[in-house]
NUFIKE-557238 format. One record per residue: residue number from 1; residue in three letters; z negated, x, y of N, C-alpha, C in turn. Coordinates in steps of 0.001 Angstrom, whole numbers, plus 500000, padded with zeros to 6 digits. Layout:
// residues N
PT / NUM / Ala / Z / X / Y / Z / X / Y / Z / X / Y
...
***
This chain:
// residues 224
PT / 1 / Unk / 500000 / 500837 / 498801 / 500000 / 500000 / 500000 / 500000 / 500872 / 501248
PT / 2 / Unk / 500633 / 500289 / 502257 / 500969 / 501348 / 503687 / 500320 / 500383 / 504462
PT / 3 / Unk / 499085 / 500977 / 504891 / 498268 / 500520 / 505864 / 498197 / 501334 / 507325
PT / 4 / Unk / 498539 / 500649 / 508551 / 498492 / 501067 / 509697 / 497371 / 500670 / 510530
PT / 5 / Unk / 496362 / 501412 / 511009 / 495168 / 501064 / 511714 / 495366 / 501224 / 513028
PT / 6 / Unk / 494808 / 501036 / 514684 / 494282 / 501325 / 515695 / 493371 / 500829 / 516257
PT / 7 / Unk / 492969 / 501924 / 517208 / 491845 / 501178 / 518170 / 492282 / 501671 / 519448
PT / 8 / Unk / 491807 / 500936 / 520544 / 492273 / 500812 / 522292 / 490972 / 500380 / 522495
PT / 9 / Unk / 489946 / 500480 / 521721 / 488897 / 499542 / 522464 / 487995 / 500512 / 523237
PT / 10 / Unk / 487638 / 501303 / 522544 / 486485 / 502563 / 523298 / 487517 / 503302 / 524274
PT / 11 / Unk / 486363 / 504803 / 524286 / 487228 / 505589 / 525372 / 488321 / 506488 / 524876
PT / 12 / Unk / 488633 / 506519 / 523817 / 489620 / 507095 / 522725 / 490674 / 505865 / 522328
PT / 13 / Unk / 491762 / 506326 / 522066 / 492773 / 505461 / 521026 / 492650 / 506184 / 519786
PT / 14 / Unk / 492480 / 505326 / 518682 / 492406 / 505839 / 517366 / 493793 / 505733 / 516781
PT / 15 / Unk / 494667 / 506021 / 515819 / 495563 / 505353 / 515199 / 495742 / 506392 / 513628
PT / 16 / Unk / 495496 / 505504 / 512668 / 495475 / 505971 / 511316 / 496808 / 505963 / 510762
PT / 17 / Unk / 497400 / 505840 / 509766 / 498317 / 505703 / 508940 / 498248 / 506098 / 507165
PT / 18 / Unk / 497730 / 505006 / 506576 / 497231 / 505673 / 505373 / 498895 / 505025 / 504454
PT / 19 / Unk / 498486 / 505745 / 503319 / 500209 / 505434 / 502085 / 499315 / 505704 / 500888
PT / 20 / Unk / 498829 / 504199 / 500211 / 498538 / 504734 / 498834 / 496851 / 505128 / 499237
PT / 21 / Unk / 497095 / 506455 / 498417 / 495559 / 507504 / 498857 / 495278 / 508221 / 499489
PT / 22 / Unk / 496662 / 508178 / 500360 / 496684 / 509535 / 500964 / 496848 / 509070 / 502791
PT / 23 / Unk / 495545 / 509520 / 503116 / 495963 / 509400 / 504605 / 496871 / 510242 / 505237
PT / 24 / Unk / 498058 / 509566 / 505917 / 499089 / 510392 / 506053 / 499160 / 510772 / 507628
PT / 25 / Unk / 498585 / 510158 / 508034 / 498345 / 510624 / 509762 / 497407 / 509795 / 510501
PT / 26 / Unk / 496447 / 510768 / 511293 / 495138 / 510499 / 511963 / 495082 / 511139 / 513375
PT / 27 / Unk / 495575 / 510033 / 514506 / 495693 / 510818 / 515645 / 494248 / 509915 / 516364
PT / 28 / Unk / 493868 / 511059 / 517220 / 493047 / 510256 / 518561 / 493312 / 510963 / 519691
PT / 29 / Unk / 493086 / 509857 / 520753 / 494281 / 510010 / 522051 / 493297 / 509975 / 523269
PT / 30 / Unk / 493290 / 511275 / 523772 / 492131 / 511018 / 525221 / 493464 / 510601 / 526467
PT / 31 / Unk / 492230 / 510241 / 526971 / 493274 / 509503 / 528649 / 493509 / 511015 / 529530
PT / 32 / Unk / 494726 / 510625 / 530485 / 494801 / 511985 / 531211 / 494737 / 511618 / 532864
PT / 33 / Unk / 494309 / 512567 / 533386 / 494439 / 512098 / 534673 / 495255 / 511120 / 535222
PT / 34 / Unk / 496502 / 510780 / 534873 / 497033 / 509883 / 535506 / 496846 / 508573 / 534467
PT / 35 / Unk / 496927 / 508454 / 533111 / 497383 / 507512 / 532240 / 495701 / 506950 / 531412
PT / 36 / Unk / 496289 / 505797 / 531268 / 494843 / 505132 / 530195 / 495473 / 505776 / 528837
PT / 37 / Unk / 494299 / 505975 / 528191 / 494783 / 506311 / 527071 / 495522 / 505182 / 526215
PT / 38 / Unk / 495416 / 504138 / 526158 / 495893 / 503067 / 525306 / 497165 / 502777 / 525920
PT / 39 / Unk / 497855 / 503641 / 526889 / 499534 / 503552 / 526894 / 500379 / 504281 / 526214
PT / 40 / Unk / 499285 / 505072 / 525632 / 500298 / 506154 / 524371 / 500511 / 505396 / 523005
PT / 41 / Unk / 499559 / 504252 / 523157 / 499947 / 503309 / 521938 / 501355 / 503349 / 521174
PT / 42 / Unk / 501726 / 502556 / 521319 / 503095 / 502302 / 521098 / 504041 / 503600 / 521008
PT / 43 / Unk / 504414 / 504861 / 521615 / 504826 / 505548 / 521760 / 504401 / 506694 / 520260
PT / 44 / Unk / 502977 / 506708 / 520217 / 502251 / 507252 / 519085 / 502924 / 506978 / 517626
PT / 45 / Unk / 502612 / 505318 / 517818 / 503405 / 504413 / 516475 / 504225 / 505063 / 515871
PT / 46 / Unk / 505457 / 504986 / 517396 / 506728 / 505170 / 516845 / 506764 / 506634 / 516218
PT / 47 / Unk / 506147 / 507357 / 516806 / 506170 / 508858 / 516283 / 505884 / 509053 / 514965
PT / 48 / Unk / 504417 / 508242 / 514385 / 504609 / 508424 / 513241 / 505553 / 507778 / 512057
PT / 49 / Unk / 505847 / 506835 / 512552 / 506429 / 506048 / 511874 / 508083 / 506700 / 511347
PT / 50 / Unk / 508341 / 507374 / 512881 / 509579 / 508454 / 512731 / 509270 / 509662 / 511625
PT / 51 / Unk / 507886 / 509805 / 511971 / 507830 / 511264 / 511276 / 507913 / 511423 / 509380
PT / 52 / Unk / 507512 / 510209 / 509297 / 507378 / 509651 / 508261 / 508355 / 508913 / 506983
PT / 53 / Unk / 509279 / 508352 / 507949 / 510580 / 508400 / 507291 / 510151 / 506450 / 507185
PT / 54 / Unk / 509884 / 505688 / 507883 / 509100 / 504837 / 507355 / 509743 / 503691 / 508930
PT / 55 / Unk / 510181 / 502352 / 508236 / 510350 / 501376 / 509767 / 508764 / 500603 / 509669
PT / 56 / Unk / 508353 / 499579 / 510566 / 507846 / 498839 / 511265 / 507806 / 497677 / 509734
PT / 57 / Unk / 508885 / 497150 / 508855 / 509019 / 496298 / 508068 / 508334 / 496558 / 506894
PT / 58 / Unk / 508123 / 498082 / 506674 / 507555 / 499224 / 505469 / 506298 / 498779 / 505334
PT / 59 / Unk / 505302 / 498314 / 506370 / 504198 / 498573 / 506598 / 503810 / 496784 / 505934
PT / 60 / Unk / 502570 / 497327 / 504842 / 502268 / 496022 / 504167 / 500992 / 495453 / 505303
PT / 61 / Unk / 500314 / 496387 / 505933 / 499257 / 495596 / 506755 / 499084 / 496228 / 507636
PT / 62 / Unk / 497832 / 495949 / 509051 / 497876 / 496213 / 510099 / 496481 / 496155 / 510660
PT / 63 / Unk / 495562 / 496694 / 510704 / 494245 / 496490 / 511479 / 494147 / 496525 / 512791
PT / 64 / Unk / 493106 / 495996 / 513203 / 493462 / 496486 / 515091 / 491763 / 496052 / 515139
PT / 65 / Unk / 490955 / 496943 / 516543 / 490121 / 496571 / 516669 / 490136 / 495062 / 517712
PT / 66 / Unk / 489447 / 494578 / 517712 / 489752 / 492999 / 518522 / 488651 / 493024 / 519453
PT / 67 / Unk / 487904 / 493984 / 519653 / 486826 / 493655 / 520567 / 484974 / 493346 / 520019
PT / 68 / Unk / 484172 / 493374 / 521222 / 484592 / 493181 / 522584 / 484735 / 495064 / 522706
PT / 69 / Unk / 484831 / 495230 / 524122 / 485374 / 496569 / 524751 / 485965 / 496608 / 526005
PT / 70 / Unk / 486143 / 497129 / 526372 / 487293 / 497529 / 527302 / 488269 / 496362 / 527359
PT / 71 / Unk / 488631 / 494997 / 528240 / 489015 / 494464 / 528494 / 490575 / 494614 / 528005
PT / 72 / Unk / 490757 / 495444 / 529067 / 492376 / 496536 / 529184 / 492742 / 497073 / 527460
PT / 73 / Unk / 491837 / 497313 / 526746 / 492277 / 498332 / 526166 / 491668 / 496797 / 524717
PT / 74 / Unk / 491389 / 495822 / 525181 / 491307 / 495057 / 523683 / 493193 / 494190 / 523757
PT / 75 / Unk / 493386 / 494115 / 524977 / 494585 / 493113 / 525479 / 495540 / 493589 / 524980
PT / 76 / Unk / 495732 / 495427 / 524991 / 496287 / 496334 / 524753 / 496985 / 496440 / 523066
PT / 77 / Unk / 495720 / 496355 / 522800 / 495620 / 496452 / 520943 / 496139 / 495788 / 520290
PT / 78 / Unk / 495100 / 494563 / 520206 / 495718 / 493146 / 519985 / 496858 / 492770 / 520190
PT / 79 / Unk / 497295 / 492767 / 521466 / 498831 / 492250 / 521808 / 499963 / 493128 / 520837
PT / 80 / Unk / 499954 / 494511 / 521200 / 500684 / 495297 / 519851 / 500696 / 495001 / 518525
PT / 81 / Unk / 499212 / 494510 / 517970 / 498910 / 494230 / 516178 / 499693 / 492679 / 516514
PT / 82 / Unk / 499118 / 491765 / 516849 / 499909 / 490660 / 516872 / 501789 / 490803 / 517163
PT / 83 / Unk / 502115 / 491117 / 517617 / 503482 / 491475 / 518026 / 504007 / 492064 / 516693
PT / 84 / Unk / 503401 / 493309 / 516333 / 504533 / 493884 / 515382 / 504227 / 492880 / 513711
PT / 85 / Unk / 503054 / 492246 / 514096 / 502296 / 491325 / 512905 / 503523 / 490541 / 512188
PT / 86 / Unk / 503780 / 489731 / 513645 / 504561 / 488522 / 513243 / 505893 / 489009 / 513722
PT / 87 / Unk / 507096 / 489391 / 514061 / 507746 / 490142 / 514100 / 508288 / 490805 / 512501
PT / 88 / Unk / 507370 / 491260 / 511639 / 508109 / 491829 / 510990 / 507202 / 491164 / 509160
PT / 89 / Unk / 506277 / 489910 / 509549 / 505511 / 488868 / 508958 / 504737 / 490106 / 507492
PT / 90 / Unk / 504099 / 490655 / 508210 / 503245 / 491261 / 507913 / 501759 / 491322 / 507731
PT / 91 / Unk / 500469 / 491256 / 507369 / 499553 / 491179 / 507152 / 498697 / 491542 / 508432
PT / 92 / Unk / 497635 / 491124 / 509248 / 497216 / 491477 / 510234 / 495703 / 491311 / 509966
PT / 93 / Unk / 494464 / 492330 / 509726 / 493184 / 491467 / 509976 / 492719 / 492628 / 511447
PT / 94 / Unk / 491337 / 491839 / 511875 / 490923 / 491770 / 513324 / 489883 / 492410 / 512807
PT / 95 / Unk / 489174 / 493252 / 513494 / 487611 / 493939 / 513052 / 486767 / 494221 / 514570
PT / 96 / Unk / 486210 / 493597 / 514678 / 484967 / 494051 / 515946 / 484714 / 494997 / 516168
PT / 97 / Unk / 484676 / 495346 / 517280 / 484045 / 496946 / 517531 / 482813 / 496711 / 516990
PT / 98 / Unk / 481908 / 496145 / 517367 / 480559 / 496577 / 516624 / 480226 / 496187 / 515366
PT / 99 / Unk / 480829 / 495706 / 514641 / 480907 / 496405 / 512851 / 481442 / 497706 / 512802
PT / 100 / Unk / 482530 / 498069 / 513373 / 483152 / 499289 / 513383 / 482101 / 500530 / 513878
PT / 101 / Unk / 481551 / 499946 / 514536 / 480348 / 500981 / 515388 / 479021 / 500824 / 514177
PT / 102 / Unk / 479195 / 499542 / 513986 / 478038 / 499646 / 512314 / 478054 / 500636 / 511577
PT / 103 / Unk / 479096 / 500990 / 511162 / 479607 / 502442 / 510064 / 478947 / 503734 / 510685
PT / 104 / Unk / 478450 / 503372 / 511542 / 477430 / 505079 / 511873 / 476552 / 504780 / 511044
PT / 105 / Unk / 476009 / 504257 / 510770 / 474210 / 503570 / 509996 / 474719 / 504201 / 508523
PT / 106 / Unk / 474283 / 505426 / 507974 / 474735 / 506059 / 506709 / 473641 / 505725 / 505483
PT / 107 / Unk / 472309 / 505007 / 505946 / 470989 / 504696 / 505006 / 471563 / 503431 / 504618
PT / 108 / Unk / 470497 / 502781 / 503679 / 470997 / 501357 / 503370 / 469812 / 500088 / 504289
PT / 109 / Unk / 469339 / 500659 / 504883 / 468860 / 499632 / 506541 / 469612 / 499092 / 506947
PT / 110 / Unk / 469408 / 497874 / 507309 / 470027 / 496758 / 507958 / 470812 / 497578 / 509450
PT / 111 / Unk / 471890 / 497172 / 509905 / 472219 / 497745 / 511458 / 472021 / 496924 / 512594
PT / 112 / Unk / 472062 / 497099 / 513450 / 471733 / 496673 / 515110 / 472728 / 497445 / 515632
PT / 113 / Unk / 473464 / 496517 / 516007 / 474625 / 497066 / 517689 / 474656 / 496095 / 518478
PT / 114 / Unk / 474053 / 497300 / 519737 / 473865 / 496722 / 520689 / 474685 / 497084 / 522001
PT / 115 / Unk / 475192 / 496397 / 523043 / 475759 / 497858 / 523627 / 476231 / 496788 / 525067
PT / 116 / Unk / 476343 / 497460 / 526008 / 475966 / 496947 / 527585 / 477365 / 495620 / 527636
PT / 117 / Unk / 476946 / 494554 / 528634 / 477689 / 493853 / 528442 / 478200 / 493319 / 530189
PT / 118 / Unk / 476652 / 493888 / 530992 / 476728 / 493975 / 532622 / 476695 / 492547 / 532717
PT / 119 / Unk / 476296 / 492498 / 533777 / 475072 / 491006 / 534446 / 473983 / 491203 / 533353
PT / 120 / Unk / 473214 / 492119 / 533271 / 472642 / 491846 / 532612 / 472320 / 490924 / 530948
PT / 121 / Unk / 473056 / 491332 / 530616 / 473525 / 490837 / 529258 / 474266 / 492107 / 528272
PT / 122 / Unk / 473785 / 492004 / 526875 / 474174 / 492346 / 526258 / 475177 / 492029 / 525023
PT / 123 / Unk / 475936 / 492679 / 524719 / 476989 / 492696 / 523399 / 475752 / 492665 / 521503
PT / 124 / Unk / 475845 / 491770 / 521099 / 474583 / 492203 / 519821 / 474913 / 491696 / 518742
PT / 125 / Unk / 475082 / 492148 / 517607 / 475175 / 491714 / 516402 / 474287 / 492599 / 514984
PT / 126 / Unk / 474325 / 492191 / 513853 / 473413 / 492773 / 512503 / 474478 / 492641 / 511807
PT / 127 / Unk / 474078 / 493777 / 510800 / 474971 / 493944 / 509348 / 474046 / 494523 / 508503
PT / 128 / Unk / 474505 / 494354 / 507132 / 473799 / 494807 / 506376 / 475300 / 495372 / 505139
PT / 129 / Unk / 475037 / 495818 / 504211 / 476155 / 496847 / 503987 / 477047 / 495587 / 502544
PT / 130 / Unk / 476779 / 494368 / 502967 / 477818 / 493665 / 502890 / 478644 / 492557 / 504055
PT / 131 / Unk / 478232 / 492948 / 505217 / 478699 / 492203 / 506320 / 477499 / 491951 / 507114
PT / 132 / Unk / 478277 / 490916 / 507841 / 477382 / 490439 / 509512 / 476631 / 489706 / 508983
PT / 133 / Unk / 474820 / 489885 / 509431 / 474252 / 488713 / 509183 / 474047 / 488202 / 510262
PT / 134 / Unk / 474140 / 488560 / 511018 / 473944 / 487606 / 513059 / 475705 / 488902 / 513276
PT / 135 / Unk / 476915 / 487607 / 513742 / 477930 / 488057 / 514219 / 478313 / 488234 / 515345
PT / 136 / Unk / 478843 / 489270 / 516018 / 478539 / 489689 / 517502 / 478870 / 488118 / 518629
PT / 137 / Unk / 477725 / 488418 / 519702 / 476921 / 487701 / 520187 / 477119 / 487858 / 521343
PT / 138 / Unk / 476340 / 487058 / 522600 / 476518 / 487506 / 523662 / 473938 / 487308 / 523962
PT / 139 / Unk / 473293 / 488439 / 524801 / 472280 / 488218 / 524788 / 472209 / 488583 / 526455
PT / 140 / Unk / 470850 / 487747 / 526877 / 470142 / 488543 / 527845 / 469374 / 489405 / 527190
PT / 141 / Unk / 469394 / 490721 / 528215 / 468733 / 491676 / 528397 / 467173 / 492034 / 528058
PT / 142 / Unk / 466748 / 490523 / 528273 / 465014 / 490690 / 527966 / 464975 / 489770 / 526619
PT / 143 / Unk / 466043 / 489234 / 526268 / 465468 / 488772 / 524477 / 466196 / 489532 / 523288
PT / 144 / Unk / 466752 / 490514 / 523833 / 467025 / 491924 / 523208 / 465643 / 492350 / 522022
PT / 145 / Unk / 464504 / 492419 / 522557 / 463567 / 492861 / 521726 / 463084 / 491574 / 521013
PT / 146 / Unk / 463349 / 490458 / 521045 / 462693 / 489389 / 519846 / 463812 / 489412 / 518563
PT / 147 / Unk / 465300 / 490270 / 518842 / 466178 / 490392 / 517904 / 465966 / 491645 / 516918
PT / 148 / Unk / 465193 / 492642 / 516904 / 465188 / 493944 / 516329 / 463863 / 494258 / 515509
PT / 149 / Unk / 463857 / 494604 / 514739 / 463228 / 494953 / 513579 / 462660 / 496396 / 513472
PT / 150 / Unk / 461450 / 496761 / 513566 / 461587 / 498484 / 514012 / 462187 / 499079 / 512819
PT / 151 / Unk / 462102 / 498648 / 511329 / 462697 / 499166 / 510115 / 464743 / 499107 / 510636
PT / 152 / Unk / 465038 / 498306 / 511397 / 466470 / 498666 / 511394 / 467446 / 500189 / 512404
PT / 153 / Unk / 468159 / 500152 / 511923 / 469140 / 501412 / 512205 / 469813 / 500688 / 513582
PT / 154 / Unk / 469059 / 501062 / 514960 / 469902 / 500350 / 515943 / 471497 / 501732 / 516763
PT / 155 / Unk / 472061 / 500618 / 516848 / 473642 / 501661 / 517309 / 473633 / 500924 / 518698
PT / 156 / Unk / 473585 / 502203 / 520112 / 474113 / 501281 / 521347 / 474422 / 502626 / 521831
PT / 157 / Unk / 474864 / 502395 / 523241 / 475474 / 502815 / 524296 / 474678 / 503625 / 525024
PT / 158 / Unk / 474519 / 504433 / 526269 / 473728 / 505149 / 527653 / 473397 / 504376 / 527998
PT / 159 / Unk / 473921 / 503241 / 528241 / 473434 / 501856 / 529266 / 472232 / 501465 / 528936
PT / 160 / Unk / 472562 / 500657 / 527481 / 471515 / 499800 / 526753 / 470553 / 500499 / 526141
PT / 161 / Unk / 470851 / 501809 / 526055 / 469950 / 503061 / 525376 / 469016 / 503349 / 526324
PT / 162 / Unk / 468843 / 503331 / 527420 / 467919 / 503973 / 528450 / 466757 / 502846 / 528337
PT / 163 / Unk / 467437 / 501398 / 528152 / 466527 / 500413 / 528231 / 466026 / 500684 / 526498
PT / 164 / Unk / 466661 / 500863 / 525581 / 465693 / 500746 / 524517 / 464782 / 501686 / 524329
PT / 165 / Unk / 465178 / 502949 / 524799 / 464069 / 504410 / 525055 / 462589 / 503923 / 525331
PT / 166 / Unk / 463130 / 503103 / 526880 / 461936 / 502616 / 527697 / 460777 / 501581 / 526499
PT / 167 / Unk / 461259 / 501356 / 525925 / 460865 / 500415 / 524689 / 460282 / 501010 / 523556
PT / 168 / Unk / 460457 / 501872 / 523307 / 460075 / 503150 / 522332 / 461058 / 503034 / 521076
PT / 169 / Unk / 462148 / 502255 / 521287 / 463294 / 502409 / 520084 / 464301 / 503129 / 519825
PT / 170 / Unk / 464189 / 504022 / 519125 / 464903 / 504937 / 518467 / 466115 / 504784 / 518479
PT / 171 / Unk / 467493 / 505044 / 518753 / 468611 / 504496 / 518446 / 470053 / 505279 / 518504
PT / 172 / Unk / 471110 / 505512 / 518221 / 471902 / 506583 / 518293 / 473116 / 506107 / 519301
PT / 173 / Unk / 473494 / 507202 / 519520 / 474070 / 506721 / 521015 / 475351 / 507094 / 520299
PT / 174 / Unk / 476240 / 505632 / 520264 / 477778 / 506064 / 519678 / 478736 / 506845 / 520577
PT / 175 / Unk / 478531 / 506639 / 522040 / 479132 / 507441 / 523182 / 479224 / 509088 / 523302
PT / 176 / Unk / 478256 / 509513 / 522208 / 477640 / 510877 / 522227 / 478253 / 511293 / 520622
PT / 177 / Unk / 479052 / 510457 / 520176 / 479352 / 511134 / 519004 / 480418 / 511193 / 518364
PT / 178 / Unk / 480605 / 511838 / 517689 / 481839 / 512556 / 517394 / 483039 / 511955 / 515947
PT / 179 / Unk / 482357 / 511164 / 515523 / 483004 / 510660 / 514398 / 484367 / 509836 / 514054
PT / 180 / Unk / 484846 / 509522 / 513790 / 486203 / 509099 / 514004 / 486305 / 507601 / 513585
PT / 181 / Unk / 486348 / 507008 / 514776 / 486355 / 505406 / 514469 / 487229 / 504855 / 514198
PT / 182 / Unk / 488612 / 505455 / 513882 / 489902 / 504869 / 513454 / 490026 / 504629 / 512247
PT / 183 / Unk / 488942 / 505858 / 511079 / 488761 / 506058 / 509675 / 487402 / 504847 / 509672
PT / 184 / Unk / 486514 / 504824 / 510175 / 485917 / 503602 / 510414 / 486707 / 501951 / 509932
PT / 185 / Unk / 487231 / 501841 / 511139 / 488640 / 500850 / 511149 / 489079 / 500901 / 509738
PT / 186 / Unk / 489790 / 502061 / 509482 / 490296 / 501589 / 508459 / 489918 / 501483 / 506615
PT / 187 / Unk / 488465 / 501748 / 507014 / 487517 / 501475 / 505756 / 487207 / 499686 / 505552
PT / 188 / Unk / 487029 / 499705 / 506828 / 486834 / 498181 / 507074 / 488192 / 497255 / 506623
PT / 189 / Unk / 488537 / 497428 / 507527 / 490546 / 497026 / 507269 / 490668 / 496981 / 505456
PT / 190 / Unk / 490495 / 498207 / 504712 / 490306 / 498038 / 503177 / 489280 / 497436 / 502285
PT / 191 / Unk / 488489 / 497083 / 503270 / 487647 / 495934 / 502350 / 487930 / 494743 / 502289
PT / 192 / Unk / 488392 / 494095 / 503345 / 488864 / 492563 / 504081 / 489552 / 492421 / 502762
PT / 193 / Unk / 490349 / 493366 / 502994 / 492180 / 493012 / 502074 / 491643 / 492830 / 500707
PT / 194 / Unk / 490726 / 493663 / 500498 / 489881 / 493384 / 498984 / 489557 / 492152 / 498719
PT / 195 / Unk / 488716 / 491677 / 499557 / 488104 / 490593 / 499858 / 488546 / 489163 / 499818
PT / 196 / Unk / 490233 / 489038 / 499621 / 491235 / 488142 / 499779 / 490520 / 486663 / 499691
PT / 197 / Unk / 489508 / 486693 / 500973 / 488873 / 485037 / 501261 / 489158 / 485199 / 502744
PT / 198 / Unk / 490084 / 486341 / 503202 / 490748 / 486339 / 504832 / 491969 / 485763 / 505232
PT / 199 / Unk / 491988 / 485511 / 506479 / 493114 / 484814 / 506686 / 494035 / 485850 / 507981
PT / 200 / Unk / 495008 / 486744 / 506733 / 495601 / 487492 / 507344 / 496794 / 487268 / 508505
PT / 201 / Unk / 497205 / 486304 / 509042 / 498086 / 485679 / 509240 / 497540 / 486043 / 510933
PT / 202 / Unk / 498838 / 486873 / 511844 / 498439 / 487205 / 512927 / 498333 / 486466 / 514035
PT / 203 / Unk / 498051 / 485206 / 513630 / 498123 / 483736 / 515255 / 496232 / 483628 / 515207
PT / 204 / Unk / 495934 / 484145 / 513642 / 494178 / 484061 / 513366 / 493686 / 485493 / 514103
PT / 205 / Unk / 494315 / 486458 / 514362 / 493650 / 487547 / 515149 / 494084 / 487078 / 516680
PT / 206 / Unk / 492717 / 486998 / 517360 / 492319 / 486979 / 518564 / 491770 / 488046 / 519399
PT / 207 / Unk / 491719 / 488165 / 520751 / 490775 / 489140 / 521210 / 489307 / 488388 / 521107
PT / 208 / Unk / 488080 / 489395 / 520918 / 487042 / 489209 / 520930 / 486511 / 489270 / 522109
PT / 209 / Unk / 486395 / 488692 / 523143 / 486649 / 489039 / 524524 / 485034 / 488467 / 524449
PT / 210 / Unk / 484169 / 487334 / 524123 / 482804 / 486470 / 523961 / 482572 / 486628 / 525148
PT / 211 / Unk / 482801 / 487169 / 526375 / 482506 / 486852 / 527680 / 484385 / 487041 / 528642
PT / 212 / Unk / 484222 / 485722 / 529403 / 485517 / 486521 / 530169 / 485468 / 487465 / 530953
PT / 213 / Unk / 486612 / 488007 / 531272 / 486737 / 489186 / 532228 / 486711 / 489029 / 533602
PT / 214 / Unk / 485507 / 490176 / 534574 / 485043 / 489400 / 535630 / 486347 / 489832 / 536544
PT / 215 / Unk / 486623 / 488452 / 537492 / 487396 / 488448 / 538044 / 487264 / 487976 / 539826
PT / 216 / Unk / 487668 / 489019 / 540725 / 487332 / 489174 / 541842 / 488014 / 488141 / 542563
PT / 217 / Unk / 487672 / 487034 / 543308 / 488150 / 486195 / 544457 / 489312 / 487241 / 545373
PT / 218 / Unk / 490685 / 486450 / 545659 / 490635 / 487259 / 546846 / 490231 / 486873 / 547941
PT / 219 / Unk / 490383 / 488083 / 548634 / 490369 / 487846 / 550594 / 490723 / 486400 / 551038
PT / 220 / Unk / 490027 / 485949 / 551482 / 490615 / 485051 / 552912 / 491614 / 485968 / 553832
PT / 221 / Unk / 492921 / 485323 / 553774 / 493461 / 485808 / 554782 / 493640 / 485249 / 556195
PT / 222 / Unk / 492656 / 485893 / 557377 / 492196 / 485349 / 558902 / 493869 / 485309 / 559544
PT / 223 / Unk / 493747 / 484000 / 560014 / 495075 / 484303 / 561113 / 495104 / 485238 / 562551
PT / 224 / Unk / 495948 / 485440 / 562762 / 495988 / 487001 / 563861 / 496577 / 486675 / 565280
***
């Protein structure tokens, strides 16, 4: 099976390409002074896909992270996995960033991801190492601590981390680390497909957006 993964959601673009057993290409893409990183998307694709000897029709499935994240960079993702999904009627499943961010938690403890969501509110969901048992969420800030368990493995951000410090909770800061969330992605991505109680069909992948994107009034324009 030729499985194609990405992510646009964090501050990296991930993009996998596995064939079979063999992962056949694993790029991650920093932004450059002028460009977001999630415009090399598409361009990336095609590269491997060239390099590979392989079209767009080849490909039996498709992961994409769906959010939440980066607004820009879930619209980004999504819109590409859906597009080449149905287009070439291919297999599509959707994976949350914070299951994906779950896969740091290497013990068999329950997980906590938590991670800034601004207005005061947080992004929050639990897993346990067969799925979500509370599925990402939207919280205030101060009922953050009636959700956490001191026995669990919590995963957040600088933001939400300073506030759980203040709290005396232990927690690993995914921003600070180095691991590759595209191989993440696409561990996940290979369980779903296992799992065949999903509904691969790309009109069912959505962005995970659980709050909209804040959006600025304009100006009054004064007459002169």
């Amino acid at each position: 099976m030729k499985i194609l993964v990405f992510d646009t959601c964090f501050n990296k673009t991930y993009i996998v390409y596995k064939d079979n057993d063999i992962i056949v290409d694993n790029k991650v893409i920093l932004s450059t002074d002028t460009d977001y990183h999630s415009v090399f998307l598409i361009p990336e694709i095609r590269n491997i896909l060239k390099n590979n000897n392989i079209l767009f029709k080849d490909i039996d499935c498709i992961g994409v992270n769906i959010g939440p994240g980066s607004f820009t960079g879930i619209r980004a993702g999504v819109t590409v996995a859906r597009v080449l999904a149905q287009q070439t009627n291919i297999k599509l499943v959707g994976v949350s960033s914070l299951e994906i961010l779950a896969k740091l938690n290497n013990t068999q403890k329950n997980t906590i991801v938590t991670t800034d969501a601004r207005k005061n509110k947080v992004y929050f969901a639990k897993y346990n190492n067969d799925g979500a048992i509370i599925e990402p969420m939207l919280l205030e800030r101060e009922l953050l601590f009636q959700n956490i368990n001191r026995d669990d493995v919590v995963i957040s951000d600088s933001s939400t981390g300073k506030l759980l410090e203040d709290n005396g909770i232990e927690y690993i800061n995914y921003e600070k680390n180095d691991d590759d969330f595209g191989l993440f992605l696409l561990n996940i991505t290979e369980k779903k497909l296992k799992a065949c109680d999903f509904d691969y069909n790309w009109a069912a992948v959505k962005p995970l957006y659980i709050q909209p994107p804040s959006v600025s009034k304009p100006k009054e324009v004064k007459n002169v």
